[in-house]
C-alpha positions as CSV (number, residue, x, y, z in Angstrom):
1,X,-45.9,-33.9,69.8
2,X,-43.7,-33.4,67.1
3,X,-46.5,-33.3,63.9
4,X,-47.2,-31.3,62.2
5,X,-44.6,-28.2,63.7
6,X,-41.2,-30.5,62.4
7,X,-42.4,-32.3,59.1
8,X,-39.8,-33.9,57.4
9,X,-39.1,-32.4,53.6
10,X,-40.4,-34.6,50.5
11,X,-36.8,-36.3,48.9
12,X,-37.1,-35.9,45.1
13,X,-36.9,-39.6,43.3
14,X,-35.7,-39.7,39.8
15,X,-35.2,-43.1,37.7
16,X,-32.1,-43.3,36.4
17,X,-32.3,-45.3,32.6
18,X,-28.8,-45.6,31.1
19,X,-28.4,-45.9,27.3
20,X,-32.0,-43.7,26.7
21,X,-29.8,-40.9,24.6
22,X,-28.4,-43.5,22.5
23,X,-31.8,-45.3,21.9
24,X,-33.5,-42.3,21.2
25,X,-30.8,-40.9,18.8
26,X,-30.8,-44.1,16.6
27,X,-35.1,-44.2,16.5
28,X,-34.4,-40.7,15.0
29,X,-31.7,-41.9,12.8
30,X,-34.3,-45.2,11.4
31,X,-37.4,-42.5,11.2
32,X,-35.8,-40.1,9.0
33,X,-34.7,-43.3,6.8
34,X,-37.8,-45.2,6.5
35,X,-41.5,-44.3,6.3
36,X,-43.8,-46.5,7.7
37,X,-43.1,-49.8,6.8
38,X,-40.9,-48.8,3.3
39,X,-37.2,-48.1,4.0
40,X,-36.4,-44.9,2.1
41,X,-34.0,-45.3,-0.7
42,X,-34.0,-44.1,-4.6
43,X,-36.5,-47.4,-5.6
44,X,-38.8,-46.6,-3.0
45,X,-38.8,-42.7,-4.4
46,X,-39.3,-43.6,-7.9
47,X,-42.4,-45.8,-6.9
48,X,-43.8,-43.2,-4.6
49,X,-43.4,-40.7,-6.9
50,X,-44.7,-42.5,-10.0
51,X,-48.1,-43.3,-8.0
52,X,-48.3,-39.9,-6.9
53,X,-48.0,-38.4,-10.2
54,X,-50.4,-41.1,-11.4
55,X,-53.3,-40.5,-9.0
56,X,-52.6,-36.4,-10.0
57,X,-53.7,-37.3,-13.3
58,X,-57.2,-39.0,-12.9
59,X,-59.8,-37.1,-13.9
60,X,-62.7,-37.5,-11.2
61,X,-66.5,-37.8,-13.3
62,X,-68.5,-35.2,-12.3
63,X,-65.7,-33.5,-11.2
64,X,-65.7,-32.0,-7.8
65,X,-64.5,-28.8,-6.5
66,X,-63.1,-30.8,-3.4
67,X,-60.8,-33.5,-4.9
68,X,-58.1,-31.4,-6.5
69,X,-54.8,-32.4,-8.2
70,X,-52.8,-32.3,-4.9
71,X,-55.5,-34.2,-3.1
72,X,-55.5,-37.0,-5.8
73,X,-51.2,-36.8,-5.4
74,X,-51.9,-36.8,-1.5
75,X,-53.8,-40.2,-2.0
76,X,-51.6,-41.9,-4.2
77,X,-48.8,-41.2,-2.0
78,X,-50.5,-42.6,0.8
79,X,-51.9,-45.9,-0.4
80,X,-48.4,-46.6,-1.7
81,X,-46.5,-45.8,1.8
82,X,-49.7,-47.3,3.9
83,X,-51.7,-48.8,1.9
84,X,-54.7,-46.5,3.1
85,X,-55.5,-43.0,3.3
86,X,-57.9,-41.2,5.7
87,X,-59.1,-37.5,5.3
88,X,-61.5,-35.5,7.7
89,X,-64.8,-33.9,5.8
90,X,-65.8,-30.6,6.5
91,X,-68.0,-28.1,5.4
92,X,-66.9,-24.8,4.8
93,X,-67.9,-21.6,3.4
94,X,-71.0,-23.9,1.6
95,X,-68.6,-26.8,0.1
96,X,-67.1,-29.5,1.2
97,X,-63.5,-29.3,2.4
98,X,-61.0,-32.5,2.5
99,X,-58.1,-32.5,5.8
100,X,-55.8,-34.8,5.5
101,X,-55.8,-37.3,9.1
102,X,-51.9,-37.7,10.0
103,X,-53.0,-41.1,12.7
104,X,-56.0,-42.3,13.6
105,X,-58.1,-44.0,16.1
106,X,-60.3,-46.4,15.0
107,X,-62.7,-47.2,17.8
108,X,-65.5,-49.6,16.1
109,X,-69.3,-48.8,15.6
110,X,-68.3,-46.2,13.1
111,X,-66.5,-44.3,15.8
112,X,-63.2,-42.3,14.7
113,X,-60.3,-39.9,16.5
114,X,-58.5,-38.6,14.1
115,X,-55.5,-36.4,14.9
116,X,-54.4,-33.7,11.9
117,X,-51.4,-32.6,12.1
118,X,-50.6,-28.3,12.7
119,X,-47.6,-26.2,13.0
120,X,-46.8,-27.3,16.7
121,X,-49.5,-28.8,17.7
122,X,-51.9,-31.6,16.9
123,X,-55.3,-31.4,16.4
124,X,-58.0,-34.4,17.5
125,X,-61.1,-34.8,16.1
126,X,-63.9,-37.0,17.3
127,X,-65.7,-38.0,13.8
128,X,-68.4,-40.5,12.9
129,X,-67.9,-42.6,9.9
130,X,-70.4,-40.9,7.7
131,X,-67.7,-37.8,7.6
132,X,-64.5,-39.7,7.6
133,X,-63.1,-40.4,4.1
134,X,-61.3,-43.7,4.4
135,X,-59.7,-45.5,1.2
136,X,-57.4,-48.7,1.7
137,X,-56.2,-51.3,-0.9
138,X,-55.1,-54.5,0.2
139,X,-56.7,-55.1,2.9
140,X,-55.8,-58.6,5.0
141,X,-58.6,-60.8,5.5
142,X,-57.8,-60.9,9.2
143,X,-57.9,-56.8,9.4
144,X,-60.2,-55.9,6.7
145,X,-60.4,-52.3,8.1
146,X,-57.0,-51.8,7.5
147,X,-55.3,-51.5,4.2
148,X,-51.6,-52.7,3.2
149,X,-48.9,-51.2,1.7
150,X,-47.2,-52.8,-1.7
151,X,-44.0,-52.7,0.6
152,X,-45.8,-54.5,3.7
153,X,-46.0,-57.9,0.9
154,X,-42.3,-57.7,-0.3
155,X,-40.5,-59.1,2.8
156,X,-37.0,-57.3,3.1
157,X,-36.5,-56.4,-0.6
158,X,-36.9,-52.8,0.6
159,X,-34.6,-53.0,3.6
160,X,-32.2,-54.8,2.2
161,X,-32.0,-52.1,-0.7
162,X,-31.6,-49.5,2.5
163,X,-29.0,-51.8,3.7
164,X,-27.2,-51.8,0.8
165,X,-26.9,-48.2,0.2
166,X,-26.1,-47.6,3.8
167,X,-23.1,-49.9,3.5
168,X,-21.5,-48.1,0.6
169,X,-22.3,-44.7,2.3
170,X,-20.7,-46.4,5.3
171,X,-17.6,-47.0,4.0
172,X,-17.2,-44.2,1.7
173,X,-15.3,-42.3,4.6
174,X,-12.8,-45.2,4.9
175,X,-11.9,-45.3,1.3
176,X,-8.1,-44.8,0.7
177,X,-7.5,-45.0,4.7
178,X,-5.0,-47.4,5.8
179,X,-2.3,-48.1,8.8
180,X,1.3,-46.9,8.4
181,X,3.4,-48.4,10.7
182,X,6.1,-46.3,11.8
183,X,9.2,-47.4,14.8
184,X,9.3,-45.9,18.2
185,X,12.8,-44.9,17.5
186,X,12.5,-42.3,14.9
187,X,12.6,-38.5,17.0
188,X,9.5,-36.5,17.4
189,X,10.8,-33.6,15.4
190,X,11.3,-36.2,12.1
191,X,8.3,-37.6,12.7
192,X,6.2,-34.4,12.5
193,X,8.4,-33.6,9.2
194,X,7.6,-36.9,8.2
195,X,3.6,-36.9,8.9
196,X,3.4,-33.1,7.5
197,X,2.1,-34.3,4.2
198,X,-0.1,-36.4,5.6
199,X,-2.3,-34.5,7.7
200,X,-4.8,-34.7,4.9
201,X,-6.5,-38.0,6.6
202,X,-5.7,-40.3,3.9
203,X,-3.0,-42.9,6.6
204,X,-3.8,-43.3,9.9
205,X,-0.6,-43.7,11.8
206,X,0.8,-45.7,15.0
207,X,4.1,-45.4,16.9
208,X,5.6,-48.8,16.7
209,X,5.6,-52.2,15.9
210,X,4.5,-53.1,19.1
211,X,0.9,-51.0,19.1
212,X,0.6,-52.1,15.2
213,X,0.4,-55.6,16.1
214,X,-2.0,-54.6,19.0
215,X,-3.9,-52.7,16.4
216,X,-4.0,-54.9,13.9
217,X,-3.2,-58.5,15.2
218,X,-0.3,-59.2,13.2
219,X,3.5,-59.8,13.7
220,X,6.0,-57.3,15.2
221,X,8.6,-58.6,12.3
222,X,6.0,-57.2,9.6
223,X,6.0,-53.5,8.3
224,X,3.4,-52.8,5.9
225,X,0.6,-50.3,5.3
226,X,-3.1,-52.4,6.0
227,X,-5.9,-51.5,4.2
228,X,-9.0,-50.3,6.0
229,X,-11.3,-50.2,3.4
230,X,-13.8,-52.7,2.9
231,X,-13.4,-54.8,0.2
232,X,-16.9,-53.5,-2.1
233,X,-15.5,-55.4,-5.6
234,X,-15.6,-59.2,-3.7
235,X,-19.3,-58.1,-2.6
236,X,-20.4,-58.0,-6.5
237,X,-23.3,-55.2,-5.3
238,X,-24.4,-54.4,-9.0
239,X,-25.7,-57.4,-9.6
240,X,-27.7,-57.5,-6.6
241,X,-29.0,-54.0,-6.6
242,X,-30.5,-54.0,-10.1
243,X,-32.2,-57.0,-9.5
244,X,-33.8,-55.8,-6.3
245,X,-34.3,-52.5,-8.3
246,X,-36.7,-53.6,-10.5
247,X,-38.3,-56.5,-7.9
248,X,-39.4,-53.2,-5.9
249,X,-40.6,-51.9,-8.6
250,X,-42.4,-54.7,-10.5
251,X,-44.1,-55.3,-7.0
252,X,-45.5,-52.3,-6.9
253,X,-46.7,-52.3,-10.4
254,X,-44.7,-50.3,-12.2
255,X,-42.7,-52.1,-15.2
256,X,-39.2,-51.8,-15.1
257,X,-38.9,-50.6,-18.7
258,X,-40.7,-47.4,-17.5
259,X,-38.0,-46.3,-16.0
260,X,-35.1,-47.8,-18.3
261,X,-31.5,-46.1,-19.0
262,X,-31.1,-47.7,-22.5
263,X,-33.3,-45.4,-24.3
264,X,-35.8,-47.6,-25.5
265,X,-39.2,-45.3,-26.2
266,X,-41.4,-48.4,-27.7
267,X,-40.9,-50.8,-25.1
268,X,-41.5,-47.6,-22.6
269,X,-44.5,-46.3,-24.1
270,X,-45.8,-50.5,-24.0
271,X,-44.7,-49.8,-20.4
272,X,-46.4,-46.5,-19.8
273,X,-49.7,-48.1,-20.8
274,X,-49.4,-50.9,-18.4
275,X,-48.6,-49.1,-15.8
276,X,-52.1,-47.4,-16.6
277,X,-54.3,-50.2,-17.7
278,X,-53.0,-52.9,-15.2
279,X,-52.2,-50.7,-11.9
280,X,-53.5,-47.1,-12.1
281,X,-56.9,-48.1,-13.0
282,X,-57.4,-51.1,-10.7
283,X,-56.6,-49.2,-8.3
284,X,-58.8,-45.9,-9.0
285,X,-61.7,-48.8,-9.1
286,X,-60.9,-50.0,-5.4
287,X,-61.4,-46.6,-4.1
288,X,-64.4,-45.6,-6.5
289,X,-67.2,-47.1,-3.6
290,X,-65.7,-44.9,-1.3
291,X,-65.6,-42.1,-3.0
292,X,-68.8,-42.6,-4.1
293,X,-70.8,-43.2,-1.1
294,X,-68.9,-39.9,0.5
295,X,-68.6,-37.3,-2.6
296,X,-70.6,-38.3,-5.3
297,X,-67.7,-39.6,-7.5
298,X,-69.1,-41.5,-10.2
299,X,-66.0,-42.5,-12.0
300,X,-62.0,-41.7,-11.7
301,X,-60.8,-41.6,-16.0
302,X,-57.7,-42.4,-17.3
303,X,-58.2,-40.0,-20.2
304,X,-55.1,-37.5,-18.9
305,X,-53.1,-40.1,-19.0
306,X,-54.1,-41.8,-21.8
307,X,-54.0,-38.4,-23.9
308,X,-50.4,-39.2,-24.8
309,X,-50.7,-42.6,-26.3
310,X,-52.2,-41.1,-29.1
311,X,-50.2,-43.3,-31.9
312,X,-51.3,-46.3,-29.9
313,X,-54.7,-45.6,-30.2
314,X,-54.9,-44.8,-34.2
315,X,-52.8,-48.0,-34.4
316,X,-55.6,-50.0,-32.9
317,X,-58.2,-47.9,-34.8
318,X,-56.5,-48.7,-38.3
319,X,-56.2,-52.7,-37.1
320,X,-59.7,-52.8,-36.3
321,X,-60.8,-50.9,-39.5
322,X,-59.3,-53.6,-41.5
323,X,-61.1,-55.8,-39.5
324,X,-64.2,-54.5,-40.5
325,X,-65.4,-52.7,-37.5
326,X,-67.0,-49.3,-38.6
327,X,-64.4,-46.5,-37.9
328,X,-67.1,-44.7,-35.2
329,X,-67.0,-47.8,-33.2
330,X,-63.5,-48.5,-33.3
331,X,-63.0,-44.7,-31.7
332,X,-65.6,-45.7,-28.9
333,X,-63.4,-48.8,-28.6
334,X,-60.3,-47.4,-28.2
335,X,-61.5,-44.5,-25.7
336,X,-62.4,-41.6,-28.3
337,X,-66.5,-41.2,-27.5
338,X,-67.9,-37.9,-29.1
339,X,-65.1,-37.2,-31.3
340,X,-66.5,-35.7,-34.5
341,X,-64.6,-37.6,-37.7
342,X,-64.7,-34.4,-40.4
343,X,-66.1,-35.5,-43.9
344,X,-64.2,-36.0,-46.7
345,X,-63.9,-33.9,-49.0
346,X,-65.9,-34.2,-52.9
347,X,-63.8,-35.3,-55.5
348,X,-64.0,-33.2,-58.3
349,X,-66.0,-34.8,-61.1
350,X,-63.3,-35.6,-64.4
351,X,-63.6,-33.1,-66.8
352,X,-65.7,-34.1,-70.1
């Protein structure tokens, strides 16, 4: 009996998958250019970053010791990437502490894993609903539990921004480049006194006629320098890319003038108050029930924001004035509520 004194060693199988580098190298490459389902470029910045500042500036009613400035920033940022934004709550130290959820699970029955991100390593909570903070806009009617980002409804305006820049930074590199042909017959030693000034990468050269026909798929007979740069003035990009510009941004609900180069502070202060009225604070009132059931948040003002629009607001006072409307209730109209209005001072009576 030969088993179990002679047992045959175990033969190590390994699968074999060719093209795995590349695949993973070019995932890497797309994560650190996109985010979710927004393609990174400067449009997609600007939007993020006006939300974010937005959402800073909201004044929560009574204001809590747990929703801070960077939280509010935190939130903005991720309804505008995500369109939802999910936060653990946790007691500590007597108050209520906010943790911001990286990914989550969301198992049904008001069942939750969420996983928080730490310095190398990932922690995963089991949570119930009653201690998960969950805020989404858009929601789908087929997925209601799941918000959607402003980017998720413009189709590929946001890619093909992305795609746009990455062609121009593509071809970059190959601006000025060309190929010099140059004959087999010339000696070696001319040649490297002839290439010596050009060893700076702007021509790229080849030995004869012969290998620049190969090369290029032209005559032998023709001896000319070829352009390899791409041709960016028959592609008429400007036009394109400020009109996708300000689609991006529009769609998010920012108004292009907001962010204007011409220099125009009326139509940008008009801007600046829409941006408030018609996206900030529709917004802050889909997340109010949230917030409300979870933290006590009565209310999320605009008056921060609103504190700069000061002309605009005696404008509207003075108008309604003149209308008639006593000057206390215009200031409650416009937003100024418990604002005492000093009394005028006594004329002096006209000397006898």
């Amino acid at each position: 009996m030969i088993w179990p004194f002679r047992k045959k060693p175990e033969i190590e199988q390994r699968s074999l998958q060719t093209g795995l580098t590349p695949q993973y190298i070019n995932l890497r490459r797309r994560n650190l250019v996109s985010d979710g389902s927004a393609a990174l470029s400067a449009t997609v910045g600007t939007c993020i970053g006006a939300w974010s500042r937005a959402f800073a500036m909201l004044t929560p009613e009574p204001i809590p010791d747990v929703l801070t400035a960077d939280i509010l920033a935190a939130i903005g940022l991720d309804l505008c990437l995500r369109g939802e934004s999910c936060w653990h709550i946790r007691v500590h130290a007597n108050s209520l502490e906010l943790v911001r959820v990286a990914y989550w699970d969301e198992l049904g029955s008001g069942r939750y894993h969420l996983h928080i991100a730490r310095v190398n390593t990932t922690e995963t909570v089991r949570a119930l609903e009653p201690e998960v903070l969950k805020l989404r806009i858009n929601p789908d009617p087929a997925t209601p539990w799941k918000g959607r980002s402003p980017f998720q409804l413009m189709g590929l305006s946001p890619t093909l921004m992305a795609e746009i820049e990455q062609a121009v930074s593509s071809a970059l590199p190959m601006a000025g480049k060309g190929l010099l042909p140059m004959p087999a017959t010339i000696p070696e030693e001319q040649q490297g006194k002839a290439l010596q000034g050009l060893r700076n990468g702007a021509l790229a050269v080849v030995t004869s006629k012969a290998d620049f026909a190969t090369h290029t798929g032209g005559d032998r007979s023709e001896l000319k320098r070829v352009d390899l740069t791409p041709d960016m003035q028959r592609m008429d990009l400007n036009p394109a890319t400020d009109s996708l510009h300000e689609r991006i941004l529009t769609a998010c609900g920012i108004p292009p003038a907001l962010v204007t180069s011409n220099g125009n502070a009326g139509a940008m202060r008009e801007a600046y108050r829409l941006f408030a009225l018609q996206t900030v604070d529709p917004l802050a009132r889909q997340i109010l029930p949230e917030l409300k059931e979870k933290l006590g948040v009565s209310r999320l003002s605009l008056d921060a924001m609103m504190s700069s629009d000061v002309a605009g607001r005696a404008r509207a006072v003075g108008v309604l004035v003149n209308a008639g409307v006593p000057v206390q209730t215009a200031m409650e109209l416009v937003g100024w509520q418990g604002v005492s209005i000093p009394a005028a001072p006594a004329k002096k009576e006209a000397a006898q």
